[in-house]
C-alpha positions as CSV (number, residue, x, y, z in Angstrom):
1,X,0.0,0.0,0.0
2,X,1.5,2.8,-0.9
3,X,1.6,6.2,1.4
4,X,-0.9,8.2,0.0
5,X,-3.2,5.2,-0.1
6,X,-3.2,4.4,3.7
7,X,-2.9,8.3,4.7
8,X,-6.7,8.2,2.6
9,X,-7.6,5.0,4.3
10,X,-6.4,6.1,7.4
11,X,-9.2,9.5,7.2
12,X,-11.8,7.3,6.4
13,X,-11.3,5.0,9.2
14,X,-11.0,7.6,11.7
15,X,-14.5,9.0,11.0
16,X,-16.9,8.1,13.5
17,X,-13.3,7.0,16.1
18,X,-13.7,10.5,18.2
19,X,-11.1,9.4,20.5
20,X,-8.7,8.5,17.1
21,X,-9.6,11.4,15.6
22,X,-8.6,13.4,18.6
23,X,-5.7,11.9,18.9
24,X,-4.6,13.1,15.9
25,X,-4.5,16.6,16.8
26,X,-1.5,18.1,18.4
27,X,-3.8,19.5,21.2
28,X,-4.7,15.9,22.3
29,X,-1.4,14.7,23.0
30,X,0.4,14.6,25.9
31,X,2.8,17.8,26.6
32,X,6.2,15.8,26.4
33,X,5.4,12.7,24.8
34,X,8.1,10.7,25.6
35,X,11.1,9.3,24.0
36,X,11.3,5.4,23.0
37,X,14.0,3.5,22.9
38,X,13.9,-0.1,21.5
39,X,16.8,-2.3,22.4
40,X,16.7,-5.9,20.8
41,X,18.7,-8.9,20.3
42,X,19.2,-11.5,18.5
43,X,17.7,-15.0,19.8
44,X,18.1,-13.8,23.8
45,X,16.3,-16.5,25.4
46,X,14.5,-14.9,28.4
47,X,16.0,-18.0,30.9
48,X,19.3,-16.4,29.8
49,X,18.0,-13.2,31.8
50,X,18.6,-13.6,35.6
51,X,15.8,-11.2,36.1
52,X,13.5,-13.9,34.7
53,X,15.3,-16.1,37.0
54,X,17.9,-17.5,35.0
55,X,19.9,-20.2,36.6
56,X,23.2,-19.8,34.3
57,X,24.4,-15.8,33.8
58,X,23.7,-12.8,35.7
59,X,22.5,-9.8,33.4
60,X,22.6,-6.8,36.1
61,X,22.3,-4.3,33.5
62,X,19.1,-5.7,32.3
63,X,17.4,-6.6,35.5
64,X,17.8,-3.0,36.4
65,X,15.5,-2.7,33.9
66,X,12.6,-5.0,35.6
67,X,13.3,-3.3,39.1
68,X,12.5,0.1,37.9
69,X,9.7,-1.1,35.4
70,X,8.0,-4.2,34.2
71,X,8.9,-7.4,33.6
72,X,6.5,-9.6,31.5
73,X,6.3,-12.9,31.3
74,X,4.0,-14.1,28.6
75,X,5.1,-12.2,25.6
76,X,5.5,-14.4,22.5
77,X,6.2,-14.3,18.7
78,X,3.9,-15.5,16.3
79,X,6.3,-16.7,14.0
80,X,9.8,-17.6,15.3
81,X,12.5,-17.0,13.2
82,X,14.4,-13.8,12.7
83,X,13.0,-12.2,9.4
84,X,9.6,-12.6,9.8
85,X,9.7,-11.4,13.4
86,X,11.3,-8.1,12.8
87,X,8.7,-7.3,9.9
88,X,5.4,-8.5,12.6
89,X,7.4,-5.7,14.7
90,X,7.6,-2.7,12.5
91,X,3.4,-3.6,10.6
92,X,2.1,-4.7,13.5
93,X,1.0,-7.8,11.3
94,X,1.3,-11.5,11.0
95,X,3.6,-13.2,8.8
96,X,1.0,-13.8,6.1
97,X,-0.5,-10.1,5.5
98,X,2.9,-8.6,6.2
99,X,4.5,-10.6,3.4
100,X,7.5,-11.9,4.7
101,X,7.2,-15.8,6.5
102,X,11.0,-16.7,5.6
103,X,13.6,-15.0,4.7
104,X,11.8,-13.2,1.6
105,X,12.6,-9.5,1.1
106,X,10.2,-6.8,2.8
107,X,8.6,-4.2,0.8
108,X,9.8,-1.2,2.0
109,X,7.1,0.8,0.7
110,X,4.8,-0.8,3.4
111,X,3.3,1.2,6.5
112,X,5.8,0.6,9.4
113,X,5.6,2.0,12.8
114,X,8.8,4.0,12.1
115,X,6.8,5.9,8.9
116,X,3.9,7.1,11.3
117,X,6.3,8.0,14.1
118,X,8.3,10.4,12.0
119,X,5.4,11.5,10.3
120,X,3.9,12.4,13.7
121,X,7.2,14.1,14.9
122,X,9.5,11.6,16.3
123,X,12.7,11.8,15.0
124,X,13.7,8.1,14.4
125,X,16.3,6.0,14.0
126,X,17.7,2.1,13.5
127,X,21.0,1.5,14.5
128,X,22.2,-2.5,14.1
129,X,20.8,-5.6,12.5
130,X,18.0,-5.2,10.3
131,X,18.0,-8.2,7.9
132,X,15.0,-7.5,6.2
133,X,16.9,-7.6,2.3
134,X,15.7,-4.1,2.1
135,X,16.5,-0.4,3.3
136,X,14.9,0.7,5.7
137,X,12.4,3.3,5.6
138,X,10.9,6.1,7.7
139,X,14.1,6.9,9.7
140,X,15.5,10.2,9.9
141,X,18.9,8.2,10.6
142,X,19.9,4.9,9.6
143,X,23.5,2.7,10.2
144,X,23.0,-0.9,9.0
145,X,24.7,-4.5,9.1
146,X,24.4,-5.7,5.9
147,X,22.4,-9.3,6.3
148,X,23.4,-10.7,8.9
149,X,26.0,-8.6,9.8
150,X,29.9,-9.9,11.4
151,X,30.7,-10.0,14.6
152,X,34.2,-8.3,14.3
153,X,35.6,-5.5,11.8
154,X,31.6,-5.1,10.9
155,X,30.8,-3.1,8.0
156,X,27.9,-1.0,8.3
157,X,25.8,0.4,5.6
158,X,24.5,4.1,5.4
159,X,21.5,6.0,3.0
160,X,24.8,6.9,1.3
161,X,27.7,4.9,1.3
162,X,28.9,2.0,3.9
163,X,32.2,2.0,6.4
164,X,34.0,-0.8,8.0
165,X,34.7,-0.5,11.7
166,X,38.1,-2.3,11.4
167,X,39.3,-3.5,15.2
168,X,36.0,-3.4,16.6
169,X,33.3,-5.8,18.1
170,X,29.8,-5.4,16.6
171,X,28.1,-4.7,20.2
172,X,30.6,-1.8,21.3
173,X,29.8,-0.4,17.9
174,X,26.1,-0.1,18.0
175,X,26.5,1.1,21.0
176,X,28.7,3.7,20.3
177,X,26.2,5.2,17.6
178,X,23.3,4.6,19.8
179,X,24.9,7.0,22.3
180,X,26.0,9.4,19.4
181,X,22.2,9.5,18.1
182,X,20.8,10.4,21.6
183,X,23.9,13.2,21.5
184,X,23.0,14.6,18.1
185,X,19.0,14.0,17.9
186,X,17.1,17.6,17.7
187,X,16.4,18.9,21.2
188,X,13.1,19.8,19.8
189,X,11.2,16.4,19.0
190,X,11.1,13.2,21.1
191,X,13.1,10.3,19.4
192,X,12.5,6.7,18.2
193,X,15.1,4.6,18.5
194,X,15.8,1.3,17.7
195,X,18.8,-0.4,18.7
196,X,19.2,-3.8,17.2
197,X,22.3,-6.2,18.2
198,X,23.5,-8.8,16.3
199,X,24.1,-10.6,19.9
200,X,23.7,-13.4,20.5
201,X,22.9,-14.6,16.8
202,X,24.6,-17.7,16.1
203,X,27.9,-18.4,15.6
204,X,28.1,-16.9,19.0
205,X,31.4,-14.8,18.9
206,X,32.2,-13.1,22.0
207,X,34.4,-10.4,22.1
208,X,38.0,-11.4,24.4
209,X,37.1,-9.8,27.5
210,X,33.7,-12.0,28.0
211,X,35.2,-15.4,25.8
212,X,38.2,-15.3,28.3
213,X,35.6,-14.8,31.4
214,X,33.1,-17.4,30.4
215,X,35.3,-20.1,28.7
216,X,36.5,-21.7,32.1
217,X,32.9,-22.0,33.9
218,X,30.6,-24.9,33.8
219,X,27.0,-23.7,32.8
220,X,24.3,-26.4,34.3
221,X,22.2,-28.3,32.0
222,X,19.5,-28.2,31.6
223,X,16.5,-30.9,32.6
224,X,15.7,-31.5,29.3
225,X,19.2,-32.0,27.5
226,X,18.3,-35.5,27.2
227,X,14.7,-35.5,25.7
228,X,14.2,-38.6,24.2
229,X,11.2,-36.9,22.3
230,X,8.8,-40.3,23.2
231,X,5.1,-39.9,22.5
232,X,6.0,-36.6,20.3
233,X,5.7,-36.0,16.8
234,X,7.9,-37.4,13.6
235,X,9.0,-33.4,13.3
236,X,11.0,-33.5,16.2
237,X,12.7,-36.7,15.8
238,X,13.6,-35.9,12.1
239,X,14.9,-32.5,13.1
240,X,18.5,-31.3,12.6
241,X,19.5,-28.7,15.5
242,X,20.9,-31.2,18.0
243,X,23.5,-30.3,20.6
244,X,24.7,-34.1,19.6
245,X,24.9,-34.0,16.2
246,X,24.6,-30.8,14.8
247,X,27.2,-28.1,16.3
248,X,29.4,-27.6,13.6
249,X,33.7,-26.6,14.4
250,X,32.7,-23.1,13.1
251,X,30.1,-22.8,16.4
252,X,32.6,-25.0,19.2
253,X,35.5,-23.2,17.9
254,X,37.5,-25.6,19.2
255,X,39.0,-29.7,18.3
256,X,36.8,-31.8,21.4
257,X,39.5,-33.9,23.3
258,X,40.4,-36.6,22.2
259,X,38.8,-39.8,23.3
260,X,35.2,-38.2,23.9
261,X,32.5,-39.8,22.6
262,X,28.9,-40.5,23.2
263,X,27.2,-38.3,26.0
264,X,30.5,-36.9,27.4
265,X,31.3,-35.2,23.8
266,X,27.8,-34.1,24.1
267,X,28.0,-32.3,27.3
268,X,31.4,-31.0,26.1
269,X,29.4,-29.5,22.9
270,X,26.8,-27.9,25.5
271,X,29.9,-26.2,27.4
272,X,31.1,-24.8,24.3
273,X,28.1,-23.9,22.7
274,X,26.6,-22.0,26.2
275,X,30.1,-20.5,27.1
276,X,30.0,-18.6,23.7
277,X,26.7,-17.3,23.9
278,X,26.9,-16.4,27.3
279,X,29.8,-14.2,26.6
280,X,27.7,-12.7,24.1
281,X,25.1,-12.1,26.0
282,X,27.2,-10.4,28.7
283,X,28.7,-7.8,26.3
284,X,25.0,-6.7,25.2
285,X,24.2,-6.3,29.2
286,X,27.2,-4.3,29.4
287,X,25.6,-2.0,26.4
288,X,22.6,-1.7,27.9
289,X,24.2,-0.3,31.5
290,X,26.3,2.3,29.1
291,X,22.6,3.5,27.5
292,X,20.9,3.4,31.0
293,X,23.8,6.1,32.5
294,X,24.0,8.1,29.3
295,X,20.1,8.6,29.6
296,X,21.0,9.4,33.6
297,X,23.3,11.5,32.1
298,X,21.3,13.5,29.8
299,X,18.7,14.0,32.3
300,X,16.3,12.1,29.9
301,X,15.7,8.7,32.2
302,X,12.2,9.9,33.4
303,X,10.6,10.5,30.3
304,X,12.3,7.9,28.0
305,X,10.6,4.6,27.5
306,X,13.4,1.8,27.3
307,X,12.1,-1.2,25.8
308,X,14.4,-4.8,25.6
309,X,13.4,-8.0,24.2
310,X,14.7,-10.2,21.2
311,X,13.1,-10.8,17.9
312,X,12.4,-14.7,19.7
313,X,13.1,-17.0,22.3
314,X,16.2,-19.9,21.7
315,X,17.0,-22.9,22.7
316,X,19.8,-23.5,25.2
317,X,20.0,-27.1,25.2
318,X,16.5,-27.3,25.6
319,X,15.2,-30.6,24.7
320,X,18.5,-31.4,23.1
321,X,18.6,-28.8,21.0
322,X,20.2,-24.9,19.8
323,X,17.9,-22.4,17.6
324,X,14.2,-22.0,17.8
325,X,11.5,-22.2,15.2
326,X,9.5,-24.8,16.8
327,X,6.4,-23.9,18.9
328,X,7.8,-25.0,21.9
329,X,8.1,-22.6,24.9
330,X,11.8,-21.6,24.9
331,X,11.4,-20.9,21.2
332,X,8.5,-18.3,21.4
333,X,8.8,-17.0,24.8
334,X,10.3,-13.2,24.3
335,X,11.9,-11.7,26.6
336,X,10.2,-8.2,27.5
337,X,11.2,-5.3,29.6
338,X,10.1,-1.9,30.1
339,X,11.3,1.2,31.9
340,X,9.3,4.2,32.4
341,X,9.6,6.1,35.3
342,X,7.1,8.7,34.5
343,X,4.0,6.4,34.4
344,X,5.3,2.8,35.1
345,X,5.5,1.7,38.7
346,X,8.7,0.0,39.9
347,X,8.8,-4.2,39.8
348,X,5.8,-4.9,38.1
349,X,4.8,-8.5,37.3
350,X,2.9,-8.8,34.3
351,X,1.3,-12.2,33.4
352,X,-1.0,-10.4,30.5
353,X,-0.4,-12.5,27.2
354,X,1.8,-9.9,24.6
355,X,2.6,-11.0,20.7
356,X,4.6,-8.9,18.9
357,X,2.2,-8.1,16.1
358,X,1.4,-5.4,19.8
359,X,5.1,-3.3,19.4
360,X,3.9,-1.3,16.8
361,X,0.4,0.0,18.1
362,X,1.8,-0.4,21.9
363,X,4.6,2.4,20.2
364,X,2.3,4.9,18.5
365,X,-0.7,4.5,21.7
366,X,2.4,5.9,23.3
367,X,3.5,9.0,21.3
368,X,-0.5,9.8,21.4
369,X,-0.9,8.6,17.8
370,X,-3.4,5.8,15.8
371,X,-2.3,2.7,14.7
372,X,-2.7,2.2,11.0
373,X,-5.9,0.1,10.1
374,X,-4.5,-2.6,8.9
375,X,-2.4,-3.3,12.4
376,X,-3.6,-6.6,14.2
377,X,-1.9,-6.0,17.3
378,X,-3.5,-4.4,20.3
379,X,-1.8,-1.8,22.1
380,X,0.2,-3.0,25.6
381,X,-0.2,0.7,27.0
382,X,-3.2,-0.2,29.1
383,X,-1.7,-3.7,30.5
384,X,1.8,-1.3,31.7
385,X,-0.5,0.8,33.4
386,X,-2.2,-1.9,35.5
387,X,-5.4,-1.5,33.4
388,X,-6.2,-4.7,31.4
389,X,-9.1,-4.4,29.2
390,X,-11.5,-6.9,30.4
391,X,-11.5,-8.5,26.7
392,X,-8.0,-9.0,26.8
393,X,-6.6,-12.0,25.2
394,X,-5.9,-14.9,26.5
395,X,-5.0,-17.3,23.7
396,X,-2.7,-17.0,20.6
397,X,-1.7,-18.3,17.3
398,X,1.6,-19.4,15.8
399,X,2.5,-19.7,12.7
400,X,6.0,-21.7,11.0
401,X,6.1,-22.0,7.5
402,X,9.7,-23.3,6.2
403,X,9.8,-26.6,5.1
404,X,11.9,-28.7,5.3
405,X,14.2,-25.5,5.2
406,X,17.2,-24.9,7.7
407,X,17.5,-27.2,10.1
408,X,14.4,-29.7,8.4
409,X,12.0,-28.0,11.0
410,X,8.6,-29.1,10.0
411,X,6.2,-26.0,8.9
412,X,3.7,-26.1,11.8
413,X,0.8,-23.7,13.3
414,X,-1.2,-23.8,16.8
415,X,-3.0,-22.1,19.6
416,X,-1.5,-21.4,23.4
417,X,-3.9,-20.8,26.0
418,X,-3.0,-19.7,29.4
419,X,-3.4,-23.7,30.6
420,X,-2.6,-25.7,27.2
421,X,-0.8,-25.7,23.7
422,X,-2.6,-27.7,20.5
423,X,0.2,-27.9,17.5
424,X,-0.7,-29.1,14.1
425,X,2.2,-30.1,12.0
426,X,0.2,-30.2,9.1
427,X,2.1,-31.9,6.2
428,X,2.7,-34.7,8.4
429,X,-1.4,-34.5,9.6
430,X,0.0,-35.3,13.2
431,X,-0.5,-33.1,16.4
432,X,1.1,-32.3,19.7
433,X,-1.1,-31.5,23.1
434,X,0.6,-30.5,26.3
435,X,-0.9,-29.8,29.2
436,X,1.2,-26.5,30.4
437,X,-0.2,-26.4,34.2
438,X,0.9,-30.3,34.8
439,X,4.0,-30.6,31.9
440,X,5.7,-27.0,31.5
441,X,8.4,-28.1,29.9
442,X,6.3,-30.1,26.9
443,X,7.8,-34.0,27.3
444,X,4.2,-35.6,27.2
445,X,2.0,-35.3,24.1
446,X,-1.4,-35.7,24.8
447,X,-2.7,-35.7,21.4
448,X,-5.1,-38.5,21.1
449,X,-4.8,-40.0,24.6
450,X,-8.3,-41.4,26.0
451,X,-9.8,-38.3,28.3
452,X,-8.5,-35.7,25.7
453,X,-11.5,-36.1,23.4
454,X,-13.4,-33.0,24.8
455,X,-10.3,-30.7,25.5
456,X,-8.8,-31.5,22.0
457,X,-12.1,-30.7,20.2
458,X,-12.3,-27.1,22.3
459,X,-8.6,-26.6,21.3
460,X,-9.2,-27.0,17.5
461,X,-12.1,-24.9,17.9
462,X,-10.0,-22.1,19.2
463,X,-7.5,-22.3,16.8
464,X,-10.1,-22.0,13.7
465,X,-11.1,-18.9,15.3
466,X,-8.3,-17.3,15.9
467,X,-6.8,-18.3,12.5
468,X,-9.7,-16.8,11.0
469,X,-9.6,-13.7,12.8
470,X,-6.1,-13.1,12.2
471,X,-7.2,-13.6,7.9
472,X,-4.8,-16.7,7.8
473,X,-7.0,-18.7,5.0
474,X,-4.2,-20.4,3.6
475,X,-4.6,-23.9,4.4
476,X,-2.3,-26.3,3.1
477,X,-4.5,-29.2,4.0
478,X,-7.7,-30.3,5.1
479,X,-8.1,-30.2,8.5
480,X,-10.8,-31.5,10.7
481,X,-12.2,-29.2,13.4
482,X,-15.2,-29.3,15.6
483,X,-17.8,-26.9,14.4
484,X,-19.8,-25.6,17.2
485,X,-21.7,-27.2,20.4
486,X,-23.6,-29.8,18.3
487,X,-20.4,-32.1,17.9
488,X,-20.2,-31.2,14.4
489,X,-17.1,-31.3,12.1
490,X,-16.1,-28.6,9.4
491,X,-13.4,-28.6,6.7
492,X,-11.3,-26.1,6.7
493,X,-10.6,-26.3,2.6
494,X,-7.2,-26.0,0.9
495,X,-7.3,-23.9,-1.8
């Protein structure tokens, strides 16, 4: 859609919105609307975050964050691989409307959260990895990797030219122009920011301070290392991101010792694998502390909203494995942090389910402006505030589409309730049911089990609904779901 178009769709939708409509004025927003900063990583699993209670680093930096703000702790993306995740954040729409569900180009003429902030007065920027094949759009000042960027001697690309950072680690260096935009931004306009590291993206390079610090500890394990996937789907057995088998010497870095084999070589794998990322992970806390005292600094804490999270969740030996994609929890879970001292309450706890197709209205409900129509996320302002809409959700869909693709992860889609998960791995036609309250960390599959007739049925019901309300009617196979309270069954039609 092309600017014009949406700024005439946009009129017509506010009529008859009074509070929209007001909104738009300048009269109806706040005084000082207040700065946003959006900091986000690169597969940060949130158990990698000892605010979120993480048995295996300490991230100081960002748990300051959660003391003076919120910490939430059912936030999730809708489709969990890189890409697709950073488009849902900028629209404010799934995978399917927003064109990109792999690692397909995105239309940079589309309606982004960054266009409507700068058209609204924000100066904006986007500093770091954007690894959306196109350039960016709607920022006043943009510094790019390009893909997915290196780790050392980065190269990052400008609106008019590129320059290599010879000597220098890609987390010091966003950082660096992070603090230089909040220097040189126009005193006169609040600022959008975001800051996007390439940390801690596989091949998990940490810089010599943090890979000398990390690469004597022993990290635990965790309880699911040895997942021996029985009573789950074939997609999991015939996956291909295995601590045991599928580390390659680029990600350990290092020749195993000789004479290890079996389940000591894999542990050894684990201690490589989690010592690098680790490492990573430290040198983005460290970043985050340097933007927390230069906003002290600048005497611009109070009215700056400081957002971290990561584009998804990871696996850290999880289940046996490294990467994310599935539906599982440590794949989709987001980490999610915000810091407001003017209107946020210090070390609040919030259990309100959060997609990410929410950033982008959550963003604008803050600088006092619309969403665009076409946005399907709901706007987080109200849950911060300790007012949850009464309708709030309390289920969501999920979508994976590569397949087989990297690591021969199945395509899959399915609903999470508060209480229960229902995943349909549908070119296989075989499900997964977990029971979230009794199994949290997924090992029994329900699916099919005598006692789960009326639960599975209720489960399929919710997921036709909420696939249809999110205009997902791409169905790649017939699938049978219960059609109301008379028993019923309807066909959800490939087409």
């Amino acid at each position: 859609m092309t600017t014009r178009r949406w700024m005439a769709a946009a009129a017509v939708a506010a009529v008859g919105l009074g509070t929209i409509a007001a909104a738009q004025t300048p009269a109806a927003r706040p005084p000082q609307r207040p700065n946003i900063l959006f900091i986000m990583t690169d597969d940060h699993a949130a158990h990698a975050i000892s605010a979120y209670g993480s048995t295996i680093n300490k991230t100081p930096n960002l748990d300051r964050i959660a003391k003076e703000g919120a910490l939430f702790t059912s936030v999730f993306a809708t489709n969990s691989i890189c890409t697709p995740s950073r488009a849902t954040i900028l629209t404010g729409q799934y995978s399917h409307l927003n064109g990109v569900t792999m690692f397909n180009r995105f239309d940079s003429a589309r309606m982004t959260v960054a266009r409507l902030l700068q058209q609204g007065g924000y100066y904006t920027g986007m500093i770091g990895k954007w690894h959306l094949g196109s350039d960016p759009q709607g920022f006043d000042r943009w510094e790019i990797f390009p893909g997915q960027g290196a780790y050392n001697d980065p190269i990052m690309y400008t609106a008019t030219g590129e320059k290599q950072y010879t000597g220098r680690y890609a987390t010091d260096v966003i950082t660096d122009l992070a603090l230089d935009f909040i220097d040189q931004r126009p005193t006169d306009k609040p600022f959008f920011l975001m800051m996007h590291h390439k940390a801690p993206h596989r091949p998990w390079t940490p810089n010599h301070e943090h890979g000398a610090e990390f690469s004597g500890r022993r990290i635990p394990e965790p309880a699911t290392l040895w997942d021996d996937y029985e009573s789950r789907t074939d997609a999991l057995h015939e996956n291909k991101q295995r601590i045991a088998n599928d580390l390659t010497p680029a990600d350990l870095k290092q020749e195993p010792p000789a004479g290890l084999t079996g389940d000591a070589l894999t542990r050894w794998k684990y201690q490589r694998y989690m010592q690098d990322y680790l490492a990573t992970v430290q040198s983005v806390d460290d970043s985050v502390g340097k933007v927390l005292a230069k906003l002290d600094a600048a005497g611009l804490a109070r009215n700056t909203i400081v957002v971290y999270t990561s584009d998804q969740g990871f696996f850290l030996g999880d289940h046996g494995l490294f990467d994310k994609r599935f539906m599982y929890e440590e794949s989709i879970r987001m980490p999610f942090l915000v810091r407001w001292p003017a209107a946020i309450a210090p070390g609040r706890r919030i259990d309100a389910m959060g997609l990410n197709v929410d950033f982008a209205p959550t963003f604008l409900d803050l600088a006092g402006l619309p969403p665009s129509a076409d946005m399907q996320g709901r706007s987080l302002v109200p849950v911060l505030k300790g007012k949850t809409p009464a309708d709030w959700r309390t289920s969501m869909y999920y979508r994976y589409y590569h397949d087989p693709g990297d690591h021969n992860t199945r395509a899959h889609y399915g609903v999470r309730t508060k209480t229960h998960k229902l995943i349909y791995f549908w070119k296989k036609d075989q499900w997964e049911l977990y029971d979230l309250g009794k199994d949290p960390r997924e090992l029994h599959n329900l699916y099919g089990k005598p006692g789960m007739e009326a639960l599975t049925a209720t489960l399929k019901t919710e997921l036709a609904r909420l696939k249809k309300a999110a205009r997902d009617d791409d169905q790649l196979a017939d699938v049978q779901i219960p059609n109301g309270v008379d028993g019923t069954v309807e066909k959800l039609r490939g087409k």
